[in-house]
TORKOL-4160 file (C-alpha; in steps of 0.2 Angstrom, whole numbers, padded with zeros to 4 digits, m for minus):
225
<pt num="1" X="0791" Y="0776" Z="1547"/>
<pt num="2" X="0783" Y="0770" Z="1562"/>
<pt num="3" X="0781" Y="0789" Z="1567"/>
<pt num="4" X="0771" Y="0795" Z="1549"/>
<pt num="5" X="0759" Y="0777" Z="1552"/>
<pt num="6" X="0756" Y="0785" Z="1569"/>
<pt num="7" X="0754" Y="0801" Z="1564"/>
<pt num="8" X="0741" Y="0796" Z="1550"/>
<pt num="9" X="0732" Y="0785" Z="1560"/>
<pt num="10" X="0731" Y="0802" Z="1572"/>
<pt num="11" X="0724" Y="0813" Z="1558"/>
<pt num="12" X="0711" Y="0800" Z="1555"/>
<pt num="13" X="0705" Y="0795" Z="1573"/>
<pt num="14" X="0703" Y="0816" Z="1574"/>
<pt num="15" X="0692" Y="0816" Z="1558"/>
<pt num="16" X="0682" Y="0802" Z="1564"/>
<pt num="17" X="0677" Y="0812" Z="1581"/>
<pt num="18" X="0673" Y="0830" Z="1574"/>
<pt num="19" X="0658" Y="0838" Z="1575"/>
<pt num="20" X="0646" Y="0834" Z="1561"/>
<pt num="21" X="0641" Y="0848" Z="1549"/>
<pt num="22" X="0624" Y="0855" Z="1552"/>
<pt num="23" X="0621" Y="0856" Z="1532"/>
<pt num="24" X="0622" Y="0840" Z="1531"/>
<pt num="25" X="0608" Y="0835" Z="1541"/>
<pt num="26" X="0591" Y="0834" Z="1531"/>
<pt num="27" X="0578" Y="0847" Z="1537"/>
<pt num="28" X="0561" Y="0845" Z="1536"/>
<pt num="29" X="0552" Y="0849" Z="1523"/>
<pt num="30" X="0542" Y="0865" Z="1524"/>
<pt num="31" X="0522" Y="0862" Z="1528"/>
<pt num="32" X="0510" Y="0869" Z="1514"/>
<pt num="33" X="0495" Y="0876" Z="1518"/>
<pt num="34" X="0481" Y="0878" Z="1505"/>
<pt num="35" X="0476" Y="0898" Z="1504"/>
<pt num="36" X="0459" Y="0902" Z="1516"/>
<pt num="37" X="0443" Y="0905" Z="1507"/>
<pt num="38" X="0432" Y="0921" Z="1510"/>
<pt num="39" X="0422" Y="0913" Z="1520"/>
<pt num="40" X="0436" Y="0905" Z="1532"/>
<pt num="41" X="0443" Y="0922" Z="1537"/>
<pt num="42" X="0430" Y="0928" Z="1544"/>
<pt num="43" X="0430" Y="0912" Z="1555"/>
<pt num="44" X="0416" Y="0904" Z="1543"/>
<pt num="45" X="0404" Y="0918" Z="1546"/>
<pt num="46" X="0397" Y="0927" Z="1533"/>
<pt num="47" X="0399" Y="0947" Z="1532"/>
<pt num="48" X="0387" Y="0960" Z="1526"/>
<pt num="49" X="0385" Y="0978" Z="1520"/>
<pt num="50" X="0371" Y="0987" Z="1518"/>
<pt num="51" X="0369" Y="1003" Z="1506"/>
<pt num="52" X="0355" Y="1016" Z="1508"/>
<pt num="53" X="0346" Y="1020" Z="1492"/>
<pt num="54" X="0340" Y="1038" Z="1490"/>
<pt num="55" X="0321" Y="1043" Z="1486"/>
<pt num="56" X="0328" Y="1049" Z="1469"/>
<pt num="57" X="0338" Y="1035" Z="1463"/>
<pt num="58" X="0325" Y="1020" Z="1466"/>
<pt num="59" X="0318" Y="1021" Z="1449"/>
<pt num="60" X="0336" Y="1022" Z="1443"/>
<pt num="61" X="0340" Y="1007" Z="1452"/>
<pt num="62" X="0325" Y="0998" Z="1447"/>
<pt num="63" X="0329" Y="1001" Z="1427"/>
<pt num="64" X="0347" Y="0996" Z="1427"/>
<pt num="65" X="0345" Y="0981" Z="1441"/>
<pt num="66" X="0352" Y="0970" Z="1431"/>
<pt num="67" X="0368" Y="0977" Z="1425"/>
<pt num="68" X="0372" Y="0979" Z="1443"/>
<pt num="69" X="0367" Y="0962" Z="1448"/>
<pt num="70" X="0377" Y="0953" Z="1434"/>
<pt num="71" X="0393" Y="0963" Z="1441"/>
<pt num="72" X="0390" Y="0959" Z="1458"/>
<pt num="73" X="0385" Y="0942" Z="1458"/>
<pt num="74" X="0393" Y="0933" Z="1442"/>
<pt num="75" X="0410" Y="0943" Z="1441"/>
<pt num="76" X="0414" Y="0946" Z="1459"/>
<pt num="77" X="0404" Y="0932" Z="1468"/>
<pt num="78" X="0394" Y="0941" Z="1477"/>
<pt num="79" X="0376" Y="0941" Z="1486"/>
<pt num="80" X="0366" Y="0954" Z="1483"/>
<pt num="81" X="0346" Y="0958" Z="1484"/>
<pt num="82" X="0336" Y="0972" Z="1485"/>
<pt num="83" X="0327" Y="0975" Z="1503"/>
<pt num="84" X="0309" Y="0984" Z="1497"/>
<pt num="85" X="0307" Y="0986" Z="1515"/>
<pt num="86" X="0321" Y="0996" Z="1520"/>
<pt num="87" X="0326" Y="1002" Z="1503"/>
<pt num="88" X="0343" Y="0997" Z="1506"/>
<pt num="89" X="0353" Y="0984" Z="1494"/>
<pt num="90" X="0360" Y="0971" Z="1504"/>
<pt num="91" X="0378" Y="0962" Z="1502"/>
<pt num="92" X="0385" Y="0946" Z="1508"/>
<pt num="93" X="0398" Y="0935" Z="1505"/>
<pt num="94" X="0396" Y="0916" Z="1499"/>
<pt num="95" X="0408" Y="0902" Z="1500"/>
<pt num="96" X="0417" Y="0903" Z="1485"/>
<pt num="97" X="0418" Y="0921" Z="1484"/>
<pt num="98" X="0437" Y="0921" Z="1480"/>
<pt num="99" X="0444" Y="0939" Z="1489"/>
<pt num="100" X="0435" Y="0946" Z="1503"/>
<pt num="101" X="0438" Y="0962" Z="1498"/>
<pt num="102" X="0426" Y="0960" Z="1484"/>
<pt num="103" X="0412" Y="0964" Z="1496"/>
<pt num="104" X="0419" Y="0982" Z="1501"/>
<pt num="105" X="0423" Y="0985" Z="1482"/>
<pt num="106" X="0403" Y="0979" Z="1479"/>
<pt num="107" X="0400" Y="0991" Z="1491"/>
<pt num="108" X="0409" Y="1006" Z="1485"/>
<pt num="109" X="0401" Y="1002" Z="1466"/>
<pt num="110" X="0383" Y="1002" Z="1473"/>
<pt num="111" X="0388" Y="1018" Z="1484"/>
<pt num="112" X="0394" Y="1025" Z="1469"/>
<pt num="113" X="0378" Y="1021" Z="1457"/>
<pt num="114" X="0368" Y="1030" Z="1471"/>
<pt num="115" X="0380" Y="1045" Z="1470"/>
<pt num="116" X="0374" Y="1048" Z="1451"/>
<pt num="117" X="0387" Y="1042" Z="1443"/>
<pt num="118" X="0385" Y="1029" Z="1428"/>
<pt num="119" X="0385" Y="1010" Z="1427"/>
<pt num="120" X="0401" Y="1008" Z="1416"/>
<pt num="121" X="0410" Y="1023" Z="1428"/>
<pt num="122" X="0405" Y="1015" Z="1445"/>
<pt num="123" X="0412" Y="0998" Z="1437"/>
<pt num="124" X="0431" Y="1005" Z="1436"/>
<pt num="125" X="0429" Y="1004" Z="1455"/>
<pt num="126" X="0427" Y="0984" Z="1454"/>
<pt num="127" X="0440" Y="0982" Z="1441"/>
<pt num="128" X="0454" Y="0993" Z="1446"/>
<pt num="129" X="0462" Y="1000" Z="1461"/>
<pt num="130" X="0468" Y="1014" Z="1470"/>
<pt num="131" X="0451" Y="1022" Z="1466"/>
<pt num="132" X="0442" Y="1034" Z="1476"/>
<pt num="133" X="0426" Y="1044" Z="1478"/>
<pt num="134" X="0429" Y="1060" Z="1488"/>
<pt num="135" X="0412" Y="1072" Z="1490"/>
<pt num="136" X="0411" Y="1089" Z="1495"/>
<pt num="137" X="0398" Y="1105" Z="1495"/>
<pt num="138" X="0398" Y="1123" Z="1487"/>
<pt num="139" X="0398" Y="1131" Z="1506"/>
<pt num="140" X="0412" Y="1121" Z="1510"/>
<pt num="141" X="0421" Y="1132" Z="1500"/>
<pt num="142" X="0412" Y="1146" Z="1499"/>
<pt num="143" X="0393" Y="1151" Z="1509"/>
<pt num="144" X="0385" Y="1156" Z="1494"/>
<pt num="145" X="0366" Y="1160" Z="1493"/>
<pt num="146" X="0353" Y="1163" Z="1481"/>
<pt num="147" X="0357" Y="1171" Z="1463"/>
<pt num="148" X="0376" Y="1168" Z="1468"/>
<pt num="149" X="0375" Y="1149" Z="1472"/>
<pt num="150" X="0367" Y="1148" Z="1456"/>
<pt num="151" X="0380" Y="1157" Z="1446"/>
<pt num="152" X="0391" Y="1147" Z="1454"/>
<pt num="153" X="0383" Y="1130" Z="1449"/>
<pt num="154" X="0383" Y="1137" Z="1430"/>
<pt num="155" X="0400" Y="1140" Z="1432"/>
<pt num="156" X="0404" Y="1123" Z="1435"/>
<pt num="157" X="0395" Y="1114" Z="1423"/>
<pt num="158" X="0398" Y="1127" Z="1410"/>
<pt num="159" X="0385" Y="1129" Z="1395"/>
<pt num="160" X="0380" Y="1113" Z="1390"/>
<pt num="161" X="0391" Y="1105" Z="1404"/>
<pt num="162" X="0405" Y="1110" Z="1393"/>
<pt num="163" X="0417" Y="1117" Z="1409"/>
<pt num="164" X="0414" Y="1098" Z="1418"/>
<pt num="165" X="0418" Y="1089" Z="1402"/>
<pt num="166" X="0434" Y="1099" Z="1401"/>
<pt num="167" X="0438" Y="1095" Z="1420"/>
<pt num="168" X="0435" Y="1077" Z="1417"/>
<pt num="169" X="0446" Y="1074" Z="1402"/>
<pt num="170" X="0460" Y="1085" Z="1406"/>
<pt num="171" X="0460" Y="1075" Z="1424"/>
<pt num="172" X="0455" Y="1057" Z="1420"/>
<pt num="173" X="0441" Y="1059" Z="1434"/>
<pt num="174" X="0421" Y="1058" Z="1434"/>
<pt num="175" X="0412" Y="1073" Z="1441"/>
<pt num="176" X="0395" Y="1073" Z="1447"/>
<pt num="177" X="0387" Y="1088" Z="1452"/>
<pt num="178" X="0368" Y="1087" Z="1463"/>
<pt num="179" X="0364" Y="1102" Z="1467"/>
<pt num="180" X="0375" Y="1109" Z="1481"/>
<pt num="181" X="0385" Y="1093" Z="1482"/>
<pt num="182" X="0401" Y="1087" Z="1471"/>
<pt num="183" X="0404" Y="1069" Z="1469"/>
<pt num="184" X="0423" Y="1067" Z="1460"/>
<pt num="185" X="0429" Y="1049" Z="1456"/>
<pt num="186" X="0447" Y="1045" Z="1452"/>
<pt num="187" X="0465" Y="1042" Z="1458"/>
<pt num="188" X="0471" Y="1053" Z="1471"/>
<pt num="189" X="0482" Y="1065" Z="1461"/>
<pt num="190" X="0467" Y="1065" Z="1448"/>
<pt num="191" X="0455" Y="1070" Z="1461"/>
<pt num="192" X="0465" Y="1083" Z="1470"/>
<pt num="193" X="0468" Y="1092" Z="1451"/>
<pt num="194" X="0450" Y="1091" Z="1450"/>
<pt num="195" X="0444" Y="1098" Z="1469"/>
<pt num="196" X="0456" Y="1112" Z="1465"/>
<pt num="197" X="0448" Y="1118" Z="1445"/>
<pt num="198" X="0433" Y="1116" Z="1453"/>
<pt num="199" X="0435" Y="1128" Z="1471"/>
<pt num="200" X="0443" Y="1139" Z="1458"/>
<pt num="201" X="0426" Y="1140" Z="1449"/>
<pt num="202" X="0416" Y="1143" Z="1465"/>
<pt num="203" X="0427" Y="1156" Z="1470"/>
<pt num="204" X="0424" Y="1163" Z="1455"/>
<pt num="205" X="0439" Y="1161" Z="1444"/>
<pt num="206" X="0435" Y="1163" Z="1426"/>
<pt num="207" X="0434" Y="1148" Z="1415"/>
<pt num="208" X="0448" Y="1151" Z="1402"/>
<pt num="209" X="0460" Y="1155" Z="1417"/>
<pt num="210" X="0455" Y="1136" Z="1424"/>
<pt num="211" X="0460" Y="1128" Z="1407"/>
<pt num="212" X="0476" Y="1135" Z="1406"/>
<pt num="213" X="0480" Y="1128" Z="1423"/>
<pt num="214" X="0473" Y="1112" Z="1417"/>
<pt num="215" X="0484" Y="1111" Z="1402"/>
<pt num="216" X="0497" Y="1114" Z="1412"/>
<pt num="217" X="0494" Y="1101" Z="1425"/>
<pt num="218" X="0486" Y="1086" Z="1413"/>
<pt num="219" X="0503" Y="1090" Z="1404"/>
<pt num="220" X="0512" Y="1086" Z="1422"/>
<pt num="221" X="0502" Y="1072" Z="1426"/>
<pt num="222" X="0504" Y="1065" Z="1407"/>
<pt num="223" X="0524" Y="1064" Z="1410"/>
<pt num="224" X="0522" Y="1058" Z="1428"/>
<pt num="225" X="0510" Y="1043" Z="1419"/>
């Protein structure tokens, strides 16, 4: 008897001295940090862009002003003015501007307005991602001159702009075409579809060959969707 009493009183004093469990212990809790504004990133500064307007897209500018102010300034929080000096509109950031990257996509809209496209088209890049513009010219393709570089811009516009309309829909993409220059806006796979219909057609590919390889790419990119 005496022997189990020791024993037990043993197994207790060896409980007693063992290590205590780390679990146990109460952590701290984790610290919370409310989420930087715009303007605190940048180590309060404020950041600009500026975007060069053309000759020929002043008056443009001038008649659709608003539209491009009241995107800029009420939805993405935005500073914006028009420099008559420079001709440039001028960006900035304000203190409740909620994503800094608003000011790049502001950018990007305004660059895009001044590309040709349209108001409600150069919006899609301030309200959706993963949207690009990518430009090239005729002679990047092909050096083309005279009657042939104009042949080649009828090609791509088709009568009546019929051939660009086709391009667009099949492709989900916007196409500009100024002169020598191609302006495509979309997602990437879009744009890539449309670069190639579109060097097809410079190279001198007729238009009925470019829409059956439409149909058969819009079809891929329909399932892929």
């Amino acid at each position: 008897m005496q022997r189990n009493g020791a024993t037990s009183s043993m197994e207790v004093d060896g409980g007693a001295g063992s290590a205590p469990n780390p679990l146990s212990l109460s952590l701290p809790s984790k610290p919370s940090f409310e989420p930087l504004k715009a303007h605190e990133i940048s180590g309060g500064g404020v950041q600009f862009r500026r975007v060069s307007v053309p000759p020929h897209r002043f008056t443009p500018l001038k008649k659709a002003w608003l539209d491009v102010y009241n995107a800029i300034y009420n939805e993405m929080k935005i500073d914006v003015r028009m420099n008559l000096k420079s001709r440039k509109v001028e960006l900035k950031t304000k203190s409740d501007t909620p994503d800094i990257s608003n000011l790049q996509k502001c950018a990007d809209f305004v660059q895009a307005f001044m590309l040709g496209f349209d108001i409600p088209d150069a919006l899609s890049l301030l309200r959706v991602d993963e949207l690009y513009i990518e430009s090239f010219e005729i002679k990047d393709v092909k050096t083309l001159r005279g009657e042939h570089l104009s042949r080649a811009i009828g090609r791509l516009s088709g009568k009546g702009g019929k051939t660009k309309f086709a391009i667009e829909n099949a492709t989900r993409t916007r196409i500009v075409i100024a002169d020598t220059k191609i302006h495509i806006l979309g997602a990437f796979a879009s744009i890539k579809v449309a670069r190639d219909s579109l060097c097809s057609l410079i190279l001198g590919s007729p238009a009925g060959k470019v829409y059956s390889k439409l149909r058969a790419v819009s079809a891929r990119l329909s399932e892929r969707f």
